[in-house]
Residue frames relative to the residue before (quaternion, step in Angstrom):
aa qw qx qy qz dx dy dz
X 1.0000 0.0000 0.0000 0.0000 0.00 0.00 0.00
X 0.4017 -0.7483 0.4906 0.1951 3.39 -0.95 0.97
X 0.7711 -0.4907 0.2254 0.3373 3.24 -1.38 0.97
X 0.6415 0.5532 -0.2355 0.4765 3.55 1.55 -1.11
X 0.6630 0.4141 -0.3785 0.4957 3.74 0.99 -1.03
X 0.5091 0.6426 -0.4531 0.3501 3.81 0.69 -0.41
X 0.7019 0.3978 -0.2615 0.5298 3.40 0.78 -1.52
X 0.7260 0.4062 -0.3344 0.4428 3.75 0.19 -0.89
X 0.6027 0.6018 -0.3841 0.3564 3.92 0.99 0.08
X 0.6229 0.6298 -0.2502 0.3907 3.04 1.72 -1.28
X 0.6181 -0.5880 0.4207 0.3086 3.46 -0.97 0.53
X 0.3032 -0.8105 0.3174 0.3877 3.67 -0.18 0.56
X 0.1661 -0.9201 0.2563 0.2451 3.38 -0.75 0.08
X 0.8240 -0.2454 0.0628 0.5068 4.00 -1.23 0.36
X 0.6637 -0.6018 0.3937 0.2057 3.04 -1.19 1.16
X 0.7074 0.3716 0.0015 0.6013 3.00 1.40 -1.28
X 0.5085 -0.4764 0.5965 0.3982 4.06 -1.29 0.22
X 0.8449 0.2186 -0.1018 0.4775 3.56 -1.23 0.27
X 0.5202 0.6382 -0.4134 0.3888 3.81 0.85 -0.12
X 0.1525 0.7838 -0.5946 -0.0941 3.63 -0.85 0.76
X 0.6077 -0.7211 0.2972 0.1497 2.85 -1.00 0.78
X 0.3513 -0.7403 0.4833 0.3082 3.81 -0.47 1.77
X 0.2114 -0.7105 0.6520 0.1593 2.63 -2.38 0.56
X 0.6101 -0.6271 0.2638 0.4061 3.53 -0.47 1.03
X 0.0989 -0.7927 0.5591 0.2221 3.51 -0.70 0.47
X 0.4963 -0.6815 0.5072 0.1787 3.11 -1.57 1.67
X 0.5057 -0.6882 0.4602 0.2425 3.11 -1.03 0.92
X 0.5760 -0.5481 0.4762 0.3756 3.89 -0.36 1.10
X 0.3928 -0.7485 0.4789 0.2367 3.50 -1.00 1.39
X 0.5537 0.5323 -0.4714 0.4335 4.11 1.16 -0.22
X 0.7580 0.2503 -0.3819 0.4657 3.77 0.96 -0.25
X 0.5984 0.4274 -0.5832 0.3450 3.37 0.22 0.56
X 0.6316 0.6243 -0.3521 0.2957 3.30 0.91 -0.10
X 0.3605 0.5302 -0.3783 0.6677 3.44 2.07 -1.27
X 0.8265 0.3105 -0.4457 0.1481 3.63 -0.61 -0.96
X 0.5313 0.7096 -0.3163 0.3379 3.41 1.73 -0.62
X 0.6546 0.5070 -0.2574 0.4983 3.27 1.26 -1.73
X 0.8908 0.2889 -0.3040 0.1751 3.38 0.54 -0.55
X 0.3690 0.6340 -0.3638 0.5741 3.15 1.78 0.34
X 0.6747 0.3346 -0.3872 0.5319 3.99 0.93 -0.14
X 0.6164 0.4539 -0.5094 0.3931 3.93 1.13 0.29
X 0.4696 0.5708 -0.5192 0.4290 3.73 1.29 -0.88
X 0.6319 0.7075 -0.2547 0.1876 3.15 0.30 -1.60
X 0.6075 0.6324 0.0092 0.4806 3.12 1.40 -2.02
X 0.8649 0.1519 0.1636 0.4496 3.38 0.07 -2.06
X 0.3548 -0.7083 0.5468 0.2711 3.86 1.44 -0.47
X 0.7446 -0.4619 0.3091 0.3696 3.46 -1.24 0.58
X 0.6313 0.3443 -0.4468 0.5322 4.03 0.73 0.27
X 0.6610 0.4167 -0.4801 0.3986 3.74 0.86 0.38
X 0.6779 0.3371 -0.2194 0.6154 3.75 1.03 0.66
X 0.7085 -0.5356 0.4301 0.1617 3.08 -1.25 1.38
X 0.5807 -0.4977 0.4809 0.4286 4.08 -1.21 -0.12
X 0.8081 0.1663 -0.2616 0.5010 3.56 0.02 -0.66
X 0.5158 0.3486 -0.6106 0.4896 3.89 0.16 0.77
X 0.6836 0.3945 -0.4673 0.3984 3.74 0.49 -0.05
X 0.5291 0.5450 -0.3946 0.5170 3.60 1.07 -0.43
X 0.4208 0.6271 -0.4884 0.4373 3.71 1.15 -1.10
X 0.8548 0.4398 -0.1475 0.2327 3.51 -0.11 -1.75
X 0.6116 0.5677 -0.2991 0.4628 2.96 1.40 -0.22
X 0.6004 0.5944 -0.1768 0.5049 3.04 1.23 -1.19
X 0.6853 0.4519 -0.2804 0.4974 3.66 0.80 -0.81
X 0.5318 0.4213 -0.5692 0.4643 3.91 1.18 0.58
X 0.6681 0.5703 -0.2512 0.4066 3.50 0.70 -1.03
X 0.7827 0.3235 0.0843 0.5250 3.60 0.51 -1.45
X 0.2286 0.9186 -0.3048 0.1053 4.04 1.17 0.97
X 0.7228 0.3526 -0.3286 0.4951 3.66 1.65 0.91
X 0.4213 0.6169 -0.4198 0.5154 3.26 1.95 0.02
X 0.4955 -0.4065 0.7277 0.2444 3.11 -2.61 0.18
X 0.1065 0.7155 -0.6898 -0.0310 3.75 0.05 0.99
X 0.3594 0.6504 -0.6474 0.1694 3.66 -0.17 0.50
X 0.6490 0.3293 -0.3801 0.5708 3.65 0.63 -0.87
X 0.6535 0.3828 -0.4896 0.4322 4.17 -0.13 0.31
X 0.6762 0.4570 -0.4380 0.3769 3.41 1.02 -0.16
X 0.5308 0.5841 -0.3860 0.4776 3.38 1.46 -0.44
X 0.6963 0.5796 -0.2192 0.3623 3.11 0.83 -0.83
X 0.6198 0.4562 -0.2385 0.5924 3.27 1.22 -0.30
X 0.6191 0.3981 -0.4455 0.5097 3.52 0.84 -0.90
X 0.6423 0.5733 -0.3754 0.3433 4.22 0.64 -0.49
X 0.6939 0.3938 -0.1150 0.5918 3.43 1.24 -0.33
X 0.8001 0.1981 -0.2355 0.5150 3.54 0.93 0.07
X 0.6382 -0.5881 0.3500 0.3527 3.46 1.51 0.19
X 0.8355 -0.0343 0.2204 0.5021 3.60 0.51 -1.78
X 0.7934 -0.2694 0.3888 0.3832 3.19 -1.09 -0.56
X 0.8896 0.2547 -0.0375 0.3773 2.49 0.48 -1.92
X 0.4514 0.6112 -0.3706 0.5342 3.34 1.85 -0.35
X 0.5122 0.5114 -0.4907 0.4851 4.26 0.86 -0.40
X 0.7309 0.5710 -0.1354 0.3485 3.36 0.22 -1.59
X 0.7677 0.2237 -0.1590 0.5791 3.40 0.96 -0.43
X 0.3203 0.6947 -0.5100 0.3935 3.71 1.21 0.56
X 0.7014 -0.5421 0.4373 0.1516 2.90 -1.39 1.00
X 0.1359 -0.7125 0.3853 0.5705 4.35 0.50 0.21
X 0.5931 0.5874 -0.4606 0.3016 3.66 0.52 -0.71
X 0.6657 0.4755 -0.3907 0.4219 3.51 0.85 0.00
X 0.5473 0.4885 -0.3432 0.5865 3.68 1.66 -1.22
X 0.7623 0.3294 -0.4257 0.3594 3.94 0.21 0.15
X 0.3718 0.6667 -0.4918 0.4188 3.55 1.16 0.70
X 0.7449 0.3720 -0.2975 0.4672 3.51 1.33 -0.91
X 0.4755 -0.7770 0.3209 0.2591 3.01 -0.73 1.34
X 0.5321 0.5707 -0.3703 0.5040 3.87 -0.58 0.47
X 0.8520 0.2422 -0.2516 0.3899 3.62 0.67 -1.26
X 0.3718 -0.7585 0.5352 -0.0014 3.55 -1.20 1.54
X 0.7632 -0.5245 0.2385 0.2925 3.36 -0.87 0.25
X 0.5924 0.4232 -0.3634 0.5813 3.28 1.80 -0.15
X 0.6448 0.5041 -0.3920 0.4200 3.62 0.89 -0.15
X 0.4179 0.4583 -0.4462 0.6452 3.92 1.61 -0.35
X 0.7567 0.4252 -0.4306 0.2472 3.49 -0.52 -0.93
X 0.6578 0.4054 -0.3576 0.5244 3.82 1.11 -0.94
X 0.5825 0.5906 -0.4063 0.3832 3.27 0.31 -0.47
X 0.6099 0.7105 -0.0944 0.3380 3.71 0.91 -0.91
X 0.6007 0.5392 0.0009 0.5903 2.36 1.19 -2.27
X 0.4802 0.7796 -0.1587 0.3695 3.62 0.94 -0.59
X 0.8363 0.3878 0.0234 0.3868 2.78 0.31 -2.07
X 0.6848 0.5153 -0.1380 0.4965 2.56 1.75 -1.85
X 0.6230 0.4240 -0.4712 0.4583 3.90 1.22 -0.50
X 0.6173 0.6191 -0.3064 0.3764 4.23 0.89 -0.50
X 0.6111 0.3339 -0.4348 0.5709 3.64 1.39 -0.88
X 0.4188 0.7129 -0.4935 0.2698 4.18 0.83 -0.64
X 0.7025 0.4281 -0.1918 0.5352 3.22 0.35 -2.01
X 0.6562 0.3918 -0.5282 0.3699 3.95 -0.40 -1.39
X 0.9144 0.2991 -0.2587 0.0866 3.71 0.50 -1.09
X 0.4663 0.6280 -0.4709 0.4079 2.97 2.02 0.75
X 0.5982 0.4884 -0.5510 0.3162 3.35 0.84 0.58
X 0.8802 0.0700 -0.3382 0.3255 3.18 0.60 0.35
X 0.0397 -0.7567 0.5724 -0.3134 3.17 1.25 1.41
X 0.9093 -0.0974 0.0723 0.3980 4.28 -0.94 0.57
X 0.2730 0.6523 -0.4570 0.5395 3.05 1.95 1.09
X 0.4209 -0.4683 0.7297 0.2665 3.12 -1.81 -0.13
X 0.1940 -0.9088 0.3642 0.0621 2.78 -0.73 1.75
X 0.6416 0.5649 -0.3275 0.4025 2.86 1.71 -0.18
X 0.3821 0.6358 -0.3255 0.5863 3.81 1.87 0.01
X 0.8183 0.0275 -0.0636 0.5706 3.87 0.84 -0.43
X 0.2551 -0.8518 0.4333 -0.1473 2.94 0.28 2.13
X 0.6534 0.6248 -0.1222 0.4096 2.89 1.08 -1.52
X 0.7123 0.3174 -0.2353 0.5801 3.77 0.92 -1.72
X 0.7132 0.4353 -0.4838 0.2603 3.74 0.69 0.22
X 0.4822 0.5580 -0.3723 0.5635 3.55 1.47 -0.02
X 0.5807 0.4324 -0.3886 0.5699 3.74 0.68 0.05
X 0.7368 0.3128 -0.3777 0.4654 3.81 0.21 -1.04
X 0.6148 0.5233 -0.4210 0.4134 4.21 0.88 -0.77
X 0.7353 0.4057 -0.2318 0.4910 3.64 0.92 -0.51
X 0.5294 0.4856 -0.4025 0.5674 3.83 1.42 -0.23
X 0.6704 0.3331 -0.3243 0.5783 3.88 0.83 -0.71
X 0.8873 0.1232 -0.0937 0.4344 4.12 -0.52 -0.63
X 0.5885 0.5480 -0.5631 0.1903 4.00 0.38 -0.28
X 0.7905 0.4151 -0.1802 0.4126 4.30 1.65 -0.15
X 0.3060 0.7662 -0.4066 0.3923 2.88 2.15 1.16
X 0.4287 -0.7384 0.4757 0.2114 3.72 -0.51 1.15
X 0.8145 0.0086 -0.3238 0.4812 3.69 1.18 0.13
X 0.7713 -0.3195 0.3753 0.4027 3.75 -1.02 -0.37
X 0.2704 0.7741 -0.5583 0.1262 3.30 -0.87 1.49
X 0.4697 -0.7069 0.4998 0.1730 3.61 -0.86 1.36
X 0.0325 0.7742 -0.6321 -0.0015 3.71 -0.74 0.61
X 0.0188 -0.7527 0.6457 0.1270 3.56 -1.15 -0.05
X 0.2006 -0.7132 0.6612 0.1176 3.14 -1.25 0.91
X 0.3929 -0.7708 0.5011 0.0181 3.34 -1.10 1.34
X 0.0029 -0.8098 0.5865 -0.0122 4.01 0.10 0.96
X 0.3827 -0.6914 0.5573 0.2548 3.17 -1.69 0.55
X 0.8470 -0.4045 0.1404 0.3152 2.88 -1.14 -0.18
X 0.4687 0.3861 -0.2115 0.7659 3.46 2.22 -0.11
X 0.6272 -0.6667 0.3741 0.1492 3.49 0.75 1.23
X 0.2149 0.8128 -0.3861 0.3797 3.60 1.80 0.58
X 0.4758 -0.5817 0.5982 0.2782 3.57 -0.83 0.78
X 0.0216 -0.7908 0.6060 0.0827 4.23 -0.75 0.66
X 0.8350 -0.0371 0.0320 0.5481 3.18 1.33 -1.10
X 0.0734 -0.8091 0.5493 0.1957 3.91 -1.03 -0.33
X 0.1260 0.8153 -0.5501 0.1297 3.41 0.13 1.03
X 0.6537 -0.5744 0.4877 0.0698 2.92 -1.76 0.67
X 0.1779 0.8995 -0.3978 -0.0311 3.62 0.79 0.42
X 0.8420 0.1163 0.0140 0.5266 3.27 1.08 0.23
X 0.0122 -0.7548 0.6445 -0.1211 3.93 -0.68 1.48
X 0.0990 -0.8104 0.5770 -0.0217 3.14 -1.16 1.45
X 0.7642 -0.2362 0.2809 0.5304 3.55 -0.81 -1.16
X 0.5168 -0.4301 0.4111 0.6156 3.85 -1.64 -0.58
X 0.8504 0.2470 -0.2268 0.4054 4.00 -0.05 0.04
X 0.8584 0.0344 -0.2465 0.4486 3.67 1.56 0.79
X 0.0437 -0.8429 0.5307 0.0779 3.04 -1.11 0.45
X 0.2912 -0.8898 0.3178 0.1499 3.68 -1.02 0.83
X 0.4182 -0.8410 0.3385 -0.0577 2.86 -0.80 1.64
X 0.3226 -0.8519 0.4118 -0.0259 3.43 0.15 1.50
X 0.2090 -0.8659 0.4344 0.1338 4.02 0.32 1.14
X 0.6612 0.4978 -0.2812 0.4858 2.90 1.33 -0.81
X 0.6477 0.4748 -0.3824 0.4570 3.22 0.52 -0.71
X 0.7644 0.4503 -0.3827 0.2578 3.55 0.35 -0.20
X 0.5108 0.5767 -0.2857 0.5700 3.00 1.55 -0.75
X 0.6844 0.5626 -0.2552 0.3872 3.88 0.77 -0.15
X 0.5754 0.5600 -0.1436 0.5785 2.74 1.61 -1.16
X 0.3943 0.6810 -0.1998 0.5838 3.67 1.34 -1.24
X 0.8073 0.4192 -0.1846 0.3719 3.68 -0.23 -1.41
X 0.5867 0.7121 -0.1428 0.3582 3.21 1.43 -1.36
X 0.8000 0.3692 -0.0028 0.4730 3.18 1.36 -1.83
X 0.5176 -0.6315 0.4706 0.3344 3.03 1.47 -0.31
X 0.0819 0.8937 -0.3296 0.2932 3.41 1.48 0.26
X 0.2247 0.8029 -0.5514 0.0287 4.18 -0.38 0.78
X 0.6969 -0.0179 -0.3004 0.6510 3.15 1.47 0.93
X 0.3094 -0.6220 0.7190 0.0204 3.47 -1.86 -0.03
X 0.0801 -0.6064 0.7892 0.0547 3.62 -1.07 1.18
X 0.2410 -0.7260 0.6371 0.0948 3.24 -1.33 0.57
X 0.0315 -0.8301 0.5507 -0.0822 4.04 -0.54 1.35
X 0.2480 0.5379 -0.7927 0.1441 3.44 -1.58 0.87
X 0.4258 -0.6486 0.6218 0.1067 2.36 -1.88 0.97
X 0.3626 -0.8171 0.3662 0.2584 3.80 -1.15 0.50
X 0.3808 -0.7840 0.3262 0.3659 3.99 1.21 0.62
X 0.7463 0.4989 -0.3320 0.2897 3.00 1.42 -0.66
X 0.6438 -0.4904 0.2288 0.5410 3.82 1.90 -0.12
X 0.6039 0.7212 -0.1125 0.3202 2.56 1.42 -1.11
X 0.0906 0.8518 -0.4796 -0.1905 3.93 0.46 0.01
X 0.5403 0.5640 -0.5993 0.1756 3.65 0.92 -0.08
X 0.6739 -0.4704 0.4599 0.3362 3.40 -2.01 0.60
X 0.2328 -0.7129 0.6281 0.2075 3.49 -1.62 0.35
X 0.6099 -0.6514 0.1809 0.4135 3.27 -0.62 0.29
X 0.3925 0.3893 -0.4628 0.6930 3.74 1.50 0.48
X 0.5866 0.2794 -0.5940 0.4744 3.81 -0.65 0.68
X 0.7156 0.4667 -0.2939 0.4287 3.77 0.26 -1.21
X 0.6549 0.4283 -0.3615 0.5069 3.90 1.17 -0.56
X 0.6278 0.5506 -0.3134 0.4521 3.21 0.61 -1.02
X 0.6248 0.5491 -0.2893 0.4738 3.91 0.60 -0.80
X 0.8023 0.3576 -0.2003 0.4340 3.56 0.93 -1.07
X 0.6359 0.4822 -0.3603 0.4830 3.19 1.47 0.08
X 0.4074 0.6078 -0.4301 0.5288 3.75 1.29 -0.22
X 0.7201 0.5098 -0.2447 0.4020 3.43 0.21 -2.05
X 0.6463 0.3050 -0.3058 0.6292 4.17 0.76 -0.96
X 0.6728 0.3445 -0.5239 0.3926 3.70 -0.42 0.16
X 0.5562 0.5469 -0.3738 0.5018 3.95 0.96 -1.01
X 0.8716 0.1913 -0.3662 0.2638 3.47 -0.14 -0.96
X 0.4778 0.5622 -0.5045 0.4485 3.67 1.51 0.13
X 0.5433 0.5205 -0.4428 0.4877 3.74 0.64 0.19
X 0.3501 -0.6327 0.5903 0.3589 3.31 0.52 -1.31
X 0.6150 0.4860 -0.4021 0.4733 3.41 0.52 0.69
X 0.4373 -0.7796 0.4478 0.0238 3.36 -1.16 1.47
X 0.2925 -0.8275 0.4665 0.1099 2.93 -0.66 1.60
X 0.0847 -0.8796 0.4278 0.1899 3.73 0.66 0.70
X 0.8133 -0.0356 0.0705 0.5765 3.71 0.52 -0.31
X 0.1549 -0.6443 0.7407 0.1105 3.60 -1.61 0.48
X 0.2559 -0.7093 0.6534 -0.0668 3.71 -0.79 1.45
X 0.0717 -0.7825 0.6153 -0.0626 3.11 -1.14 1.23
X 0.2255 -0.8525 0.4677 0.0611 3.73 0.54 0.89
X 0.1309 0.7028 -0.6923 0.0986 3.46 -1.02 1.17
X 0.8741 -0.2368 0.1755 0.3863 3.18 -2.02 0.76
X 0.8120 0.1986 0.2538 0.4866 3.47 0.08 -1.60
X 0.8013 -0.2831 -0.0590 0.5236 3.90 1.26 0.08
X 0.3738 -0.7271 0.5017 0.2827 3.28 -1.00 0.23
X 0.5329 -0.4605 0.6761 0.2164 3.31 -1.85 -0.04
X 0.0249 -0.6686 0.7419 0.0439 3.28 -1.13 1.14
X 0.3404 -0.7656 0.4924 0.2358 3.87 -1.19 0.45
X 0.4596 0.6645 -0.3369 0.4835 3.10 1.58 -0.40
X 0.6776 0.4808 -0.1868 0.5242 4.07 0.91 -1.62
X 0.8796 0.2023 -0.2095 0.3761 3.33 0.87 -0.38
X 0.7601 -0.5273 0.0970 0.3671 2.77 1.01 0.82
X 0.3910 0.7637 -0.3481 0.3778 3.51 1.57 -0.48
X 0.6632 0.2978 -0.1436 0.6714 4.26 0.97 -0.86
């Protein structure tokens, strides 16, 4: 063999001095298989044919693609309760569990953020008061797995149309303060001819306390000296909510 086929036989080497060179690692053949079998039940049966943390499983398995993330999905479902309580964690809290990195916060997120999207194009330029129902789903898809207290108003026109949803106030896990004026200003601003008023209660609980029930009646007497209709005060818990309007409270 000539000097030239020698060199052109040899194997080439590292760009760099001291560089060696990576080989791909194969993903262990028991977790591609869990991941197969269980991507051919989603597939099969949709998300009621599979438990919370095999659906977290799946999520995780974009973010997290040579590991056994089942015991972190348990592990998350133990510390957030649910699904939906994972998904709406705080990230500084999803990085307490060990294992989950910044691409696993980020999908997870991405999530949340594609679930509060959808709840609110259903009732985004809807009558909201004609689709009651998709708005007690989108107030509880945005605030019923928030670890502290947060005031929102939704702002309707005058055909009871959805104009805004804003946040007008974060507080503690068992308060938050709630600024009448400022809403009724805020109200003025938008052109506003009603206003639902929403917070959620971290503890599950949705009954009112007796600062929710004051606070409500002072909003409600400043709204109708304005002329603007307070139609309902939502109180969001884990699993249901409090209307004030159904129970008499408006």
């Amino acid at each position: 063999m000539s000097r030239l086929e020698r060199k052109l036989s040899e194997p080439p080497l590292p760009m760099f001095e001291g560089a060696v060179p990576v080989t791909p690692v194969k993903q262990p053949s028991y977790i591609a298989d869990h991941r197969k079998r269980l991507k051919e039940r989603f597939a099969k049966g949709g998300a009621d044919a599979i438990p919370d943390y095999e659906l977290l499983e799946l999520l995780l398995f974009q973010a997290i693609p040579r590991q056994d993330v089942k015991p972190l999905a348990h592990a998350l479902i133990d510390k957030f309760d649910d699904f939906n309580g994972v998904l709406s964690a705080d990230e500084a809290r999803l990085t307490e569990v060990k294992g989950i990195g910044g691409g696993a916060v980020h999908a997870l997120k991405l999530v949340e953020a594609a679930a509060q999207r959808l709840a609110r194009a259903k009732v985004i330029d809807r009558d909201v008061i004609s689709s009651w129902d998709q708005l007690i789903d989108y107030c509880h898809t945005r605030m019923a797995h928030k670890s502290i207290e947060q005031f929102r108003v939704l702002y309707l026109d005058r055909k009871n149309v959805l104009i805004a949803d804003e946040a007008q106030s974060q507080g503690t896990v068992d308060h938050v303060p709630v600024y009448p004026r400022e809403v009724l200003k805020r109200a003025l601003e938008l052109g506003a001819s009603a206003i639902i008023l929403v917070h959620n209660h971290p503890s599950g609980d949705p009954s009112p306390s007796t600062q929710d029930l004051d606070m409500t009646r002072q909003i409600d007497d400043g709204a109708q000296a304005l002329g603007i209709t307070l139609h309902d005060h939502l109180i969001i818990g884990k699993s249901k909510e409090t209307s004030f309007r159904s129970e008499g409270y408006l």
